[in-house]
N, C-alpha and C positions, 0 to 999 in steps of 0.2 A: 455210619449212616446207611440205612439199607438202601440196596440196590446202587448206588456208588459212592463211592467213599469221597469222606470232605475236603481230601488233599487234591484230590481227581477236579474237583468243582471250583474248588480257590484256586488251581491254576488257569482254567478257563475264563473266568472273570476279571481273572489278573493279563491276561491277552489283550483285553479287550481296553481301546481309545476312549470309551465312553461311559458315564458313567453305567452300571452292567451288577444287576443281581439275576444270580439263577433261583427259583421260584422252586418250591417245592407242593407240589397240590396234591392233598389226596381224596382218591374215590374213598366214598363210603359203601356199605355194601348193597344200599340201594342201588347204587349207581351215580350220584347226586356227589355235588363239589364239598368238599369237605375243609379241613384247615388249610391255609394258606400260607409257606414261612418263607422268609427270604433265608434259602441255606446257604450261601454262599453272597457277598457281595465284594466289591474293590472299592479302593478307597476314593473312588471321585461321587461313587453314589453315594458314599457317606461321610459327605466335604466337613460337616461338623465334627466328626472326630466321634459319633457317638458308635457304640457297636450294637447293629440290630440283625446280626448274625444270629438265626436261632428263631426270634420274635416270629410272630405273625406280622403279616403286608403291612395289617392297618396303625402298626407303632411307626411307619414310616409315610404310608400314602392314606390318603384319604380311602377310606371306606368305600364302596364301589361297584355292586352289582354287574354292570356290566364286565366290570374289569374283571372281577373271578370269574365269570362265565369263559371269556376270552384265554388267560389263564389254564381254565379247565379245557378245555379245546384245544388250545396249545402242546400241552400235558400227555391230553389221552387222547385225542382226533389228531393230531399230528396237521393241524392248521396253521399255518403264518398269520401275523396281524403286522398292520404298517398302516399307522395314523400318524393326521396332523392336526390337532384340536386346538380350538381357545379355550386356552388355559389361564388365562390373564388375568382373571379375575382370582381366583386362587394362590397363583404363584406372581403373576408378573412379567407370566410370560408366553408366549405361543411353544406347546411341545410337541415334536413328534417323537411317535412311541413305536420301538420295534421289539417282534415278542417271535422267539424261533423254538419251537420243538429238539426235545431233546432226550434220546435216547432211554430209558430209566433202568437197565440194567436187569430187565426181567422181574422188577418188583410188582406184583399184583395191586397194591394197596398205596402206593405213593410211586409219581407220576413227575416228572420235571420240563423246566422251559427257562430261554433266556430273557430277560428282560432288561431289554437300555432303553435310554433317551436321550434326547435333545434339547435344550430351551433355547430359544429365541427370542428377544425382546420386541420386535416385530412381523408382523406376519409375512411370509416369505409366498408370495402370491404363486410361485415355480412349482413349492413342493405336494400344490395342491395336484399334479399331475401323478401323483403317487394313490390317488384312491382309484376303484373301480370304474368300468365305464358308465354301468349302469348307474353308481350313485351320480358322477359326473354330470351324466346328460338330467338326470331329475334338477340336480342344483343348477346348471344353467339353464333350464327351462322354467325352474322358479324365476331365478332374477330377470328372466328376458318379460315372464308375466309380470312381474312388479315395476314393469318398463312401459304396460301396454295400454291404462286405461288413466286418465286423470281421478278416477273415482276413488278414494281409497277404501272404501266399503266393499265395492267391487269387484277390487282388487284384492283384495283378502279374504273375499269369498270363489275365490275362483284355482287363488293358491291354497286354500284350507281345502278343498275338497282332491284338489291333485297330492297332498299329503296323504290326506285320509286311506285316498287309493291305494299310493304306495304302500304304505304301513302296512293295509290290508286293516285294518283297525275298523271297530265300532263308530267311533266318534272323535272328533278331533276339532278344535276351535281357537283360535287366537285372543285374546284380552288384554288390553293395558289396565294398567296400573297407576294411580294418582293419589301420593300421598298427603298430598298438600292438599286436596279436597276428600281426601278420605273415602276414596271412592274407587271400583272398579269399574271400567265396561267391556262386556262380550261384543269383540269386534265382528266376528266372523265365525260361522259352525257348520259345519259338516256332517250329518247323521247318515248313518248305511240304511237305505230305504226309507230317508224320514221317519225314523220311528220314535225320535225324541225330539221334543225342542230345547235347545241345551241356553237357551235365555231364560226360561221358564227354570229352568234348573236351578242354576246361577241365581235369579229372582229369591230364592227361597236361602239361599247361601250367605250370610254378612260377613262386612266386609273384613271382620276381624280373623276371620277362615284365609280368606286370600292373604294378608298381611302375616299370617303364620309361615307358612311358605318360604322367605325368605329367610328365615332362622333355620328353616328345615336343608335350604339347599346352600347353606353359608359355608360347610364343607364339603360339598363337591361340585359339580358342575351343571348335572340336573339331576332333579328325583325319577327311580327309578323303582316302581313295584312289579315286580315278576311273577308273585304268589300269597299264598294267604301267607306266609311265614314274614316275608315281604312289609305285609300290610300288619300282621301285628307287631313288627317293627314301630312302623310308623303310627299305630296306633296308641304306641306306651309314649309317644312323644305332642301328638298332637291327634287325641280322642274326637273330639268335633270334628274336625276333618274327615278323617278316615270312618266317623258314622254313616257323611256323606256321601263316600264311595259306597258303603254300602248300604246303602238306603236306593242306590241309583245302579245298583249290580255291577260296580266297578271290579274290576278281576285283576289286568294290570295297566300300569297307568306310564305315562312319560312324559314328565313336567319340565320343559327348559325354558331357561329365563331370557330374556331379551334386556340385554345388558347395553345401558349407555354412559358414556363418563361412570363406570364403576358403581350405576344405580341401576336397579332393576326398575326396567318400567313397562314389561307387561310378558306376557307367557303363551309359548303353545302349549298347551292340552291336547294328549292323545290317551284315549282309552280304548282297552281291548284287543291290544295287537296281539300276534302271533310271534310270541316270549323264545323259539326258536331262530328268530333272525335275530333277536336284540340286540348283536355286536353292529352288525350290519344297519339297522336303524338309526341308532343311536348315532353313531358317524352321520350319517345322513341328517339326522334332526340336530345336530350341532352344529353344521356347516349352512344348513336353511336360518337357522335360528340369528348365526351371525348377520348374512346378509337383510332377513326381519327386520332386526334392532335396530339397522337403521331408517327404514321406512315408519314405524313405528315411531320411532324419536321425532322425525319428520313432521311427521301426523300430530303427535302429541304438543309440538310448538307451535303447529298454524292454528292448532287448538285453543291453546291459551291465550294465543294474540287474539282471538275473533271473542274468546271470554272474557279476556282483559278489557276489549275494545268496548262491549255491556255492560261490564259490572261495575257497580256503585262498591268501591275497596271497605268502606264502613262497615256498610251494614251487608253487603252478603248477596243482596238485591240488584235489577237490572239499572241502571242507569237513564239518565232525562234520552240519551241521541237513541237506546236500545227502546224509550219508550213509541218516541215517533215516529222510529219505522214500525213496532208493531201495531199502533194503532191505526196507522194508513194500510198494512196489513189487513187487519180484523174489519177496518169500516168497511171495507170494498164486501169481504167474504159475506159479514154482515146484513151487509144490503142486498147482497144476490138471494145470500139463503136466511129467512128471517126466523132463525130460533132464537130462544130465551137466553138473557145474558145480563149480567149485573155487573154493576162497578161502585166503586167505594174510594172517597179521598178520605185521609188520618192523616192529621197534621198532630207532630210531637209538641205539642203546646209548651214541652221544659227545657227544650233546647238551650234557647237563650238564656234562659235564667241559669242554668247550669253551666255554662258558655262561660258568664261572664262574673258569678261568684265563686265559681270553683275551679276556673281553665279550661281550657280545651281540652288536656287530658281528661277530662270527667266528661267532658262534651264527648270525646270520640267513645270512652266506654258508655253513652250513652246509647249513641249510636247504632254501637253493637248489640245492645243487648233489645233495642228496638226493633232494627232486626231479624232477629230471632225471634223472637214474638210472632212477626209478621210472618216468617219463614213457618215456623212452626202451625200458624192457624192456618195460612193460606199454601198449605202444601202442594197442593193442584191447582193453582190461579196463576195466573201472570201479576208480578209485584214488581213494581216500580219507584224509583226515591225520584219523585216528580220536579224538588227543588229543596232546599236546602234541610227545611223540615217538613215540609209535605211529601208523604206516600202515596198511589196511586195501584188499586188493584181491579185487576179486569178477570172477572169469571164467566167461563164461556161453556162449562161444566157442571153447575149446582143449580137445583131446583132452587125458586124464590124464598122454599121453606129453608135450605136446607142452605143460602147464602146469610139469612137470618142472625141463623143459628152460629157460621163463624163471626159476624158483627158480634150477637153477644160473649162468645168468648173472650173476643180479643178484647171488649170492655172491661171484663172481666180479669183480663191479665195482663191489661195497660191501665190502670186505676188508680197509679200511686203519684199524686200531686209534686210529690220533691224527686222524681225520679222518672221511669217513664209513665206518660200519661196521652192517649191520644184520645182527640174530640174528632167523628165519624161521620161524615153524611153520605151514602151510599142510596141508589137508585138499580131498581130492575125492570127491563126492557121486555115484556114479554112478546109485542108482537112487532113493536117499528121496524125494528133492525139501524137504529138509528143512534150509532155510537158516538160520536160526536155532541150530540145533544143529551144522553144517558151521561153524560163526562159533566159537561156544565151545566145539568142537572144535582146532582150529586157535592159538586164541589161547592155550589151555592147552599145546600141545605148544610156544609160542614163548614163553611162562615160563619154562619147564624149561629152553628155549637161553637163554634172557636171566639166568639165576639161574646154568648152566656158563662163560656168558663172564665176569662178575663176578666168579667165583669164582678164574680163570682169570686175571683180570687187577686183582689188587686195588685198585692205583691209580684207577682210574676210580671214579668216582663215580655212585652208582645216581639 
């Protein structure tokens, strides 16, 4: 083996308490990190018995940008590296990784370093005394900010922009993630000089982009693009994505997850940084990321309880107690300021008859698919499941043309007698401001259709 020989190297590795492969990196003649092989290893880093003496890194560790850059520095800058990351999600365990320069014998063209580690099954809060000051004092000046405001918008807006800083980066923004409603939201953004709005961004982005993500970063810890090389990587694996970037002049990006109970439920995004510290970042943005996750987590179940505590579980819709605070809401705003505003009752006229010849199971897919109808035409209204078969929607948004026009839709695609079927009476307020009376207005002229279709269809059951 040039530049030292492999009896010289397997005794070095065999020294060593832990498990321990010496790396062999080579320049290319750019200048630029070339193959990666583990030339030498001892037999605790390779507890399975397999022999990856020879291979390249990634027959043993996950694939890794950062880590070959580190590596390469190690190699040929003659730099130390000494982390302590969650790794937990990967392996199971908290590792710290240590990586020492090593001599290479006068070879031009291949370059060598040692590489051990550690696992821990729990995070060892001590050995966080092992990173620099500077990342130090950034990580507890994060968590002391995620201590300082009840707001958590606030708060994520005030830590996303102290990233940003650091990083030195373009743009950098926080987002959860919710897969049970199939949806994303951008928590918090940070743009260098406002020069983007990175909701607007996002707005154009479906969800099925975000949802890709976690297939992408399933082996390693977070995505990391450094270059176009990088990005055509990641381009041959998920093309929509990566159009994104660049469509939005993404150059390099650093996506870490915010891991709770072993689920990812939301991300920082950082784009544009300066691809020469990236050892140094990286750490940094794994040790914030941890401390995130759980504010995040946090956020995301007071979430659900104040969602749970509105939402009608049927049909998708807000609930009768979510109706009455909004309407005491809307009458007050209403009367002060008197614009245009329409409301509409839809009673499922086949509930009951579905109820009670076909089960409740037909009853609750009933439900659902009522629903969605509703969801679907009244996209931008407030919808409400008023009582057990009456709907209730309030539009404070659409011209009196143009609230019409969803009534005949949803006629339109509620019209099936053995299935769903809604009878409509809907009233628009142009100048009263007087929503209380627009309500039983409205709900009286959809009596009068619900007492014509009964009438109309005697079989059904009221």
């Amino acid at each position: 083996m040039s530049g030292i020989d492999y009896s010289t190297l397997k005794s070095i590795v065999n020294l060593c308490d832990m498990p321990c492969a010496i790396m062999s990196v080579e320049k290319k003649a750019d200048g630029t990190c070339g193959e990666i092989r583990m030339a030498a290893t001892n037999s605790k880093f390779s507890m399975t018995g397999e022999d990856v003496e020879g291979l390249t890194y990634d027959a043993k560790l996950p694939k890794d940008p950062k880590f070959e850059d580190i590596l390469f520095k190690a190699a040929w800058e003659n730099e130390h590296y000494h982390a302590y990351i969650d790794t937990s999600r990967l392996y199971g365990y908290w590792t710290e990784d240590i990586i020492i320069p090593m001599n290479n014998g006068g070879d031009d063209k291949i370059g060598y370093c040692q590489f051990m580690y550690n696992l821990s099954k729990e995070m060892e809060s001590g050995k966080y005394s092992m990173i620099s000051p500077d990342i130090a004092s950034f990580v507890i000046r994060t968590c002391i900010n995620l201590r300082k405001d009840d707001d958590f918008y606030a708060t994520m807006a005030t830590v996303t922009k102290d990233i940003r800083e650091f990083t030195d980066s373009f743009a950098a923004s926080i987002m959860t993630v919710s897969k049970d409603m199939y949806q994303f939201e951008v928590v918090s953004e940070s743009v260098r000089n406002n020069l983007k709005n990175l909701h607007d961004v996002f707005a154009d982005i479906p969800y099925e982009v975000v949802e890709s993500w976690e297939e992408l970063i399933s082996e390693t810890d977070c995505i990391i693009i450094r270059n176009e090389q990088d990005m055509k990587d990641f381009e041959s694996k998920a093309p929509e994505w990566v159009q994104t970037l660049r469509d939005n002049d993404v150059r390099s990006l650093i996506l870490a997850p915010f891991i709770h109970q072993n689920m990812i439920i939301g991300y920082l995004y950082i784009t544009n940084f300066d691809v020469s510290h990236l050892s140094r970042l990286k750490d940094t943005i794994e040790m914030v990321s941890f401390f995130l996750a759980s504010e995040v987590a946090h956020h995301i179940f007071i979430d659900k309880l104040k969602t749970l505590s509105s939402l009608d579980i049927r049909t998708g819709v807000q609930n009768r107690n979510a109706m009455n605070s909004k309407v005491d809401e809307l009458a007050l705003e209403l009367r002060i300021s008197k614009t245009p505003f329409s409301v509409a009752f839809c009673n499922l006229n086949t509930l009951r008859t579905v109820n009670i010849q076909q089960g409740h199971d037909a009853g609750n897919n009933l439900l659902s698919d009522a629903g969605r109808i509703l969801r679907d035409v009244f996209k931008d209204d407030f919808i409400f499941r008023s009582s057990g078969d009456e709907f209730a929607i309030i539009s404070t948004n659409s011209s009196k043309d143009g609230f019409d026009a969803k009534i005949k839709e949803l006629k339109e695609k509620a019209n099936d007698p053995e299935w769903v079927y809604f009878t409509v009476g809907y009233y628009t307020d142009m100048t009263e401001g007087n929503l209380h009376a627009a309500m039983r207005f409205a709900n009286e002229y959809e009596q009068e259709f619900k007492e014509d279709f009964y009438y109309n269809n005697p079989d059904m059951l009221k």
